[in-house]
FIKOLZA-1660 file (N, C-alpha, C; in steps of 0.1 Angstrom, whole numbers, plus 5000, padded with zeros to 4 digits):
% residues 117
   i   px   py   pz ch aa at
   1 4495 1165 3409  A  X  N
   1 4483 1160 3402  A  X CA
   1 4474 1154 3413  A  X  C
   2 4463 1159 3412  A  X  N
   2 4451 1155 3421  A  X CA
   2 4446 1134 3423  A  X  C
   3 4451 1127 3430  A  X  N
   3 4447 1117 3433  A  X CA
   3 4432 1111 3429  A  X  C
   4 4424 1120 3426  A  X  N
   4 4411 1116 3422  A  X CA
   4 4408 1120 3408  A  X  C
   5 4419 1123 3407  A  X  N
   5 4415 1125 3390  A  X CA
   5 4422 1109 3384  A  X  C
   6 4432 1101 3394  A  X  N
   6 4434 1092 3390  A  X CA
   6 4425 1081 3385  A  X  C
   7 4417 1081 3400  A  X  N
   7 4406 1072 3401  A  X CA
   7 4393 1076 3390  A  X  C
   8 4393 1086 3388  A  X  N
   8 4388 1090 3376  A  X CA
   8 4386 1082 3366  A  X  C
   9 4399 1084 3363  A  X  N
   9 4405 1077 3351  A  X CA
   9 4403 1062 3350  A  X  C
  10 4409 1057 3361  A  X  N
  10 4405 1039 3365  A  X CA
  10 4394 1039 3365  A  X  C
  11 4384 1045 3371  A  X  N
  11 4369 1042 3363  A  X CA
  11 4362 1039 3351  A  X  C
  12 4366 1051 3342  A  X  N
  12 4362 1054 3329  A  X CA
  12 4367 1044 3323  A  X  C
  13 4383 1039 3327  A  X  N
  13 4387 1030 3315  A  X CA
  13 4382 1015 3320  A  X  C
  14 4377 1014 3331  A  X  N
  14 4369 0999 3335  A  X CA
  14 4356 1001 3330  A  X  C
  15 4349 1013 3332  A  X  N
  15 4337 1011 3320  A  X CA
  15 4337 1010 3306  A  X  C
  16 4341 1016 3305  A  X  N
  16 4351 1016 3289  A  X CA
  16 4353 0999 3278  A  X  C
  17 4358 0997 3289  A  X  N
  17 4368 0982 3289  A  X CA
  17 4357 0970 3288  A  X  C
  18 4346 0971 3300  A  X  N
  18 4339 0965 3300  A  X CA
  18 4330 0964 3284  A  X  C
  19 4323 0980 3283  A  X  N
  19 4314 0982 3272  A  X CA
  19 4319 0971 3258  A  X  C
  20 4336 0973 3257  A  X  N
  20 4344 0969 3245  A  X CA
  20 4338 0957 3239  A  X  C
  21 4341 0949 3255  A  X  N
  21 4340 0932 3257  A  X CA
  21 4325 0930 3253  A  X  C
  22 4317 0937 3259  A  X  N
  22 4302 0934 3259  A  X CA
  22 4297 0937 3242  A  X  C
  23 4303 0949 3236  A  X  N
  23 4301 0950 3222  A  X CA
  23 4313 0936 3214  A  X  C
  24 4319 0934 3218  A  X  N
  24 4326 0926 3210  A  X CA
  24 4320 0911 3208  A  X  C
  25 4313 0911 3219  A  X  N
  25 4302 0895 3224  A  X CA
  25 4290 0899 3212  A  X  C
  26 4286 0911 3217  A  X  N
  26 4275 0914 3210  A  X CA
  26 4276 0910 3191  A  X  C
  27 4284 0917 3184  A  X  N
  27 4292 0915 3173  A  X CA
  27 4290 0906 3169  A  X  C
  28 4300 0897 3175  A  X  N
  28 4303 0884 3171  A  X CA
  28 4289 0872 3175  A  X  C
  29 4284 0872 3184  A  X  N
  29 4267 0870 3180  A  X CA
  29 4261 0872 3173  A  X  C
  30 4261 0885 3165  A  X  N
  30 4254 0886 3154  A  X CA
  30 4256 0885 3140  A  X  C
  31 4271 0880 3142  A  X  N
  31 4279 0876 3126  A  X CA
  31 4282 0863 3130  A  X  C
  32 4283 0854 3139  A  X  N
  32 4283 0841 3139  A  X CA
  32 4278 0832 3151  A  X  C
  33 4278 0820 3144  A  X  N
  33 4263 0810 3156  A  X CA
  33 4278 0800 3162  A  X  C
  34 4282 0814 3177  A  X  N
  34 4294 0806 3180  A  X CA
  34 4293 0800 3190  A  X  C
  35 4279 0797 3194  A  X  N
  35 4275 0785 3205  A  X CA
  35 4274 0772 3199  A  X  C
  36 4277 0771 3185  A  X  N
  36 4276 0759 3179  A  X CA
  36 4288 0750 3178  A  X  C
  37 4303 0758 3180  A  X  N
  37 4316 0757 3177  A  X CA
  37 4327 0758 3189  A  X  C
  38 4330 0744 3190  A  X  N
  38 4342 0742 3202  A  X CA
  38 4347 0757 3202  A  X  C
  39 4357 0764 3189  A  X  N
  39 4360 0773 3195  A  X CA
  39 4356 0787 3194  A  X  C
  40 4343 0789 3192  A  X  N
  40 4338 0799 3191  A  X CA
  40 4335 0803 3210  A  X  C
  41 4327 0789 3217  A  X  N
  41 4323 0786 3231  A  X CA
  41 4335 0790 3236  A  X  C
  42 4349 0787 3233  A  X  N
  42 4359 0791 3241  A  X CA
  42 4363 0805 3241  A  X  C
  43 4362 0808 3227  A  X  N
  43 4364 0827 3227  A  X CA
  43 4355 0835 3235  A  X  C
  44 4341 0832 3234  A  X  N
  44 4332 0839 3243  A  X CA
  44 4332 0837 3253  A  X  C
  45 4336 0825 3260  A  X  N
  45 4334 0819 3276  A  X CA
  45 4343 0827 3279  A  X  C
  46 4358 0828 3275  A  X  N
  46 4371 0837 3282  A  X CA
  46 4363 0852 3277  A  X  C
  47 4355 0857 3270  A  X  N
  47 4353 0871 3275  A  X CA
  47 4339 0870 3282  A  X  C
  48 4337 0868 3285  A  X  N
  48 4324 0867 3293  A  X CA
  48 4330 0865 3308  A  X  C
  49 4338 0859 3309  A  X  N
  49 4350 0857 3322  A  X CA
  49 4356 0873 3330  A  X  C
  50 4359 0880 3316  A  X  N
  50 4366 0890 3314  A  X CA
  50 4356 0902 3321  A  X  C
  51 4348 0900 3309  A  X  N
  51 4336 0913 3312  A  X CA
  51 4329 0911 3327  A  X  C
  52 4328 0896 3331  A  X  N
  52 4325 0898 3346  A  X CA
  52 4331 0901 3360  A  X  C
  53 4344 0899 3357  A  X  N
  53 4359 0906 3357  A  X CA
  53 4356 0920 3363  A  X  C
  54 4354 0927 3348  A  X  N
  54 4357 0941 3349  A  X CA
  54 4340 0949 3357  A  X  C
  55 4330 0942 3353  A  X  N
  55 4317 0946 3362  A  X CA
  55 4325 0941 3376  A  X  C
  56 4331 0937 3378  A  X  N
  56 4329 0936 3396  A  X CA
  56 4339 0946 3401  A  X  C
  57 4350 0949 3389  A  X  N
  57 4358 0956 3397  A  X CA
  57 4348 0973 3392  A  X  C
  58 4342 0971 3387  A  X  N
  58 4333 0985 3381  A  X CA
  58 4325 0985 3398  A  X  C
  59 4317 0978 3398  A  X  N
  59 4308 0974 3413  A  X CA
  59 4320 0977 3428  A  X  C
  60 4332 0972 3428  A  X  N
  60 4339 0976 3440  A  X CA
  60 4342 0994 3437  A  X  C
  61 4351 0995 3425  A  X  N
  61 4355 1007 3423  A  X CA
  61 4346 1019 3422  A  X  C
  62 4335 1020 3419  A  X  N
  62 4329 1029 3412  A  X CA
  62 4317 1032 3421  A  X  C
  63 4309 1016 3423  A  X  N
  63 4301 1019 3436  A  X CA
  63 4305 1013 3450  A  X  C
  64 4314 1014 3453  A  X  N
  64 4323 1009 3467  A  X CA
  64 4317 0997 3471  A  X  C
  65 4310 0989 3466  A  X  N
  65 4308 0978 3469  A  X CA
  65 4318 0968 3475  A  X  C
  66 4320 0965 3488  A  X  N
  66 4329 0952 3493  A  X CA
  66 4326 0943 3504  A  X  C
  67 4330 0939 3506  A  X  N
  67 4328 0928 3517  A  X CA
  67 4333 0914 3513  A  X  C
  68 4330 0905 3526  A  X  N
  68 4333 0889 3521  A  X CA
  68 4328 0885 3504  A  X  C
  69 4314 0883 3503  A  X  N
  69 4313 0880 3489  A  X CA
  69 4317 0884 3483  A  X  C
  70 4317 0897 3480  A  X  N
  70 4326 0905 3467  A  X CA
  70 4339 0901 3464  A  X  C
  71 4347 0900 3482  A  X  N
  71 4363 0889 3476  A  X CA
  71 4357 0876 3474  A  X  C
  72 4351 0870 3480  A  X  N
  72 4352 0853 3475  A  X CA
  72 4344 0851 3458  A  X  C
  73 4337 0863 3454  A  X  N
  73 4332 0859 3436  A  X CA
  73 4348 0869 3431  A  X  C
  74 4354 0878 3435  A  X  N
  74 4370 0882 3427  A  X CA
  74 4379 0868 3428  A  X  C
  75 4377 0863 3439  A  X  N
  75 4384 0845 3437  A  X CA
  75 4384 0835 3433  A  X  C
  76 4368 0835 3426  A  X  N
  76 4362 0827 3423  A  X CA
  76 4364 0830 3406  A  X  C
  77 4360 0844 3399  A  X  N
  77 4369 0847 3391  A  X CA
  77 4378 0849 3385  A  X  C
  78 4384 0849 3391  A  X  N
  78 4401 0849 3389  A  X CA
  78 4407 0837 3390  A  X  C
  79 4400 0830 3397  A  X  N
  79 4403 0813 3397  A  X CA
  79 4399 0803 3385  A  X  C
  80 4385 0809 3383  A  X  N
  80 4376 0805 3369  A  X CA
  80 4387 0807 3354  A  X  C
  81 4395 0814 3355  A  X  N
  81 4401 0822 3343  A  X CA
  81 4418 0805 3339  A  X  C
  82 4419 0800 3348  A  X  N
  82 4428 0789 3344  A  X CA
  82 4418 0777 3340  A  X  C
  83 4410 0775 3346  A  X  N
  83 4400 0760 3339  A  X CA
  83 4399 0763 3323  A  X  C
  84 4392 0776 3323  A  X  N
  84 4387 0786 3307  A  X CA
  84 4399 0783 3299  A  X  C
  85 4410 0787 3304  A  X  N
  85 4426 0785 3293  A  X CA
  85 4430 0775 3290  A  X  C
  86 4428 0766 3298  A  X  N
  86 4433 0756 3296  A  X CA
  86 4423 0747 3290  A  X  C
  87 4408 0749 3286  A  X  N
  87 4397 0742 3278  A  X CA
  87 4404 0748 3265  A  X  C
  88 4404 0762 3266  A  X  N
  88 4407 0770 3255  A  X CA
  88 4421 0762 3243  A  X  C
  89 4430 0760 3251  A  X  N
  89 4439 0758 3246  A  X CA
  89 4443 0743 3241  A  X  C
  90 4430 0732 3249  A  X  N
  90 4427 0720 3243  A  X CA
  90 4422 0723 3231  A  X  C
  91 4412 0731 3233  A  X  N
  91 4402 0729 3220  A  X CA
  91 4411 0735 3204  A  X  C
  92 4418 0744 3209  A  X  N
  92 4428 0750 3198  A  X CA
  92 4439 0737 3195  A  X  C
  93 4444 0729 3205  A  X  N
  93 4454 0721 3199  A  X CA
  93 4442 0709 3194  A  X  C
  94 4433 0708 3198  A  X  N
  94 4427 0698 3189  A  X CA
  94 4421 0700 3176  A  X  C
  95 4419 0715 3173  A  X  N
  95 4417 0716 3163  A  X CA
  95 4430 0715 3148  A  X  C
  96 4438 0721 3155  A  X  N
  96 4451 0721 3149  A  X CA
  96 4454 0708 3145  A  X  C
  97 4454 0696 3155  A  X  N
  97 4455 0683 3153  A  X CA
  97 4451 0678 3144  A  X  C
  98 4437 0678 3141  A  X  N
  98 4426 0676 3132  A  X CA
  98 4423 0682 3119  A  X  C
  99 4434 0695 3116  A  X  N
  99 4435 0706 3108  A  X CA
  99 4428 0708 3105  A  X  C
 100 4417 0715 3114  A  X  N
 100 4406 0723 3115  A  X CA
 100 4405 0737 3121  A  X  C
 101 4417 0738 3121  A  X  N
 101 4422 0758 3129  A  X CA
 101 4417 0768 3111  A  X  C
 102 4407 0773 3117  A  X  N
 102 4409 0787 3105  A  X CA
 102 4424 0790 3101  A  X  C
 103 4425 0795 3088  A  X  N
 103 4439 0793 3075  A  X CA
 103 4445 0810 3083  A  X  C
 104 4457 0809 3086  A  X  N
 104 4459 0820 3087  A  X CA
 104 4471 0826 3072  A  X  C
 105 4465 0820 3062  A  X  N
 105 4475 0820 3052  A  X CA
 105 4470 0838 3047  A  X  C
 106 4475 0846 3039  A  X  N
 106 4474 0857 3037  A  X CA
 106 4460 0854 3018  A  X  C
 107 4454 0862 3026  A  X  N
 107 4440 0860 3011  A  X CA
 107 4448 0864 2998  A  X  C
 108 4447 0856 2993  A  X  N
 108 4452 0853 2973  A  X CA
 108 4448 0872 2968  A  X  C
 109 4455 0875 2959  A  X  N
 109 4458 0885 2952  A  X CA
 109 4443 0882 2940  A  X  C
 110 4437 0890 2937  A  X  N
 110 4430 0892 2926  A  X CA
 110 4435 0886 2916  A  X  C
 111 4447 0888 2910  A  X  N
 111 4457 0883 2901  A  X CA
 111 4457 0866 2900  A  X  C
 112 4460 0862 2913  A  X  N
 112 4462 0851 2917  A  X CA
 112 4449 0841 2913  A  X  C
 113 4440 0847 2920  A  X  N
 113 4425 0839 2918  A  X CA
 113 4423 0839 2901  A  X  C
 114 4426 0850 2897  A  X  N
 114 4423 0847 2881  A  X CA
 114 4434 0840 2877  A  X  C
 115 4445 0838 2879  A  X  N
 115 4456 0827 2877  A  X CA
 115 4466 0837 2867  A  X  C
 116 4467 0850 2872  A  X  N
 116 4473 0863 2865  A  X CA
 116 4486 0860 2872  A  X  C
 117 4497 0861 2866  A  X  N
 117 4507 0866 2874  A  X CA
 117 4516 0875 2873  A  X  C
% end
């Protein structure tokens, strides 16, 4: 198997990957105002982390972009991604705390809401 059909591949799925994240931001901006909400800020902030992530390795891999900066913003990145988790995972245990975590209970039966059983 031809070695460049690899990188091929590692391409397509880092643009790919990227596009996902950038439509899934997009999305969810348009169905909810989640700059308003501890944890909406935290779901976007960790893909926004992600998708800048995958643009830089798109920018090294794809347009050979490298040098000092390019490693010191991949370390800066990658370093960024533990502050993010660990906000993340305050904001989630404080919401829990406060029992304010969205219901992950399973949606009531048709039946149920009309009080059918």
């Amino acid at each position: 198997m031809n070695g460049g059909f690899i990188v091929l591949c590692g391409q397509v799925v880092l643009i790919s990957g990227f596009c996902s994240i950038v439509t899934w931001i997009a999305v969810y901006s348009r169905l909810s105002a989640w700059w308003r909400y501890p944890l909406g800020q935290a779901l976007v902030t960790a893909k926004l982390l992600v998708a800048a992530l995958f643009a830089l390795s798109i920018l090294t891999a794809v347009f050979h972009l490298t040098g000092l900066f390019i490693e010191w913003l991949n370390v800066v990145l990658i370093g960024a991604m533990t502050p993010v988790m660990l906000w993340r995972t305050a904001v989630w245990l404080h919401l829990d705390r406060t029992d304010r975590l969205p219901s992950h209970d399973p949606p009531a039966s048709a039946e149920t809401v009309r009080g059918e059983r």
